[in-house]
C-alpha positions in Angstrom: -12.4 129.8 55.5 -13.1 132.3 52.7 -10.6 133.2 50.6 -11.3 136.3 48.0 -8.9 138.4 45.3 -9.3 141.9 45.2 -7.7 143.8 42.4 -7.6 147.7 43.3 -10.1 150.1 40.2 -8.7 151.7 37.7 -9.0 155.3 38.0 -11.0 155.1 41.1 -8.8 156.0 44.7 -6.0 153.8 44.5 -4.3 153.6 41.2 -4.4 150.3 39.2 -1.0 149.2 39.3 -1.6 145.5 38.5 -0.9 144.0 41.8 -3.0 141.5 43.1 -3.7 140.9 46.8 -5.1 138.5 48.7 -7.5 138.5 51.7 -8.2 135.9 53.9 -10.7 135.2 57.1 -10.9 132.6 59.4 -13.3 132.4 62.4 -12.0 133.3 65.7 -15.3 131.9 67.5 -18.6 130.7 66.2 -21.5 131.2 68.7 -25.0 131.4 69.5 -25.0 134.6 69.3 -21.5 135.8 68.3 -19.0 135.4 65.8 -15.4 136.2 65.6 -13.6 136.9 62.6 -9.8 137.8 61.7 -8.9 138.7 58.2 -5.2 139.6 57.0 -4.6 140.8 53.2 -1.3 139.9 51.1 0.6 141.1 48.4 0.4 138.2 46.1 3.4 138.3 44.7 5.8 139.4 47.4 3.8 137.5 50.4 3.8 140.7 52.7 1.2 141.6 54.6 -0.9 144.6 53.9 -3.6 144.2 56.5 -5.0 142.6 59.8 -8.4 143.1 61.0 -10.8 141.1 63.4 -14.4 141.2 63.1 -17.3 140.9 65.6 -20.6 140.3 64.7 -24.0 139.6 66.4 -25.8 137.3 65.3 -29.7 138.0 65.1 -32.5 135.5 64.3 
């Protein structure tokens, strides 16, 4: 499980604001050849959910 802080860039697209959010993946399936992830991001401080994403990736070797 990975678990990362992002904090948004001041002055760049999204305004600093000071929030702080959370994103989290876990794996869905872990293949051969395949992996599946699904990700969600949260608002740190109020625990709602910004985000939900799933993932697929090949996997070459």
């Amino acid at each position: 499980m990975n678990d990362a802080r992002f904090h948004p860039p001041a002055g760049g697209l999204v305004p600093h604001m000071g929030i702080t959010l959370i994103g989290r993946a876990e794996a869905e399936h872990l293949g051969r050849t395949t992996q599946v992830w699904s990700s969600t991001v949260t608002h740190k401080e109020t625990g709602r959910t910004c985000a939900i994403f799933r993932c697929t990736q090949m996997i070459l070797y």
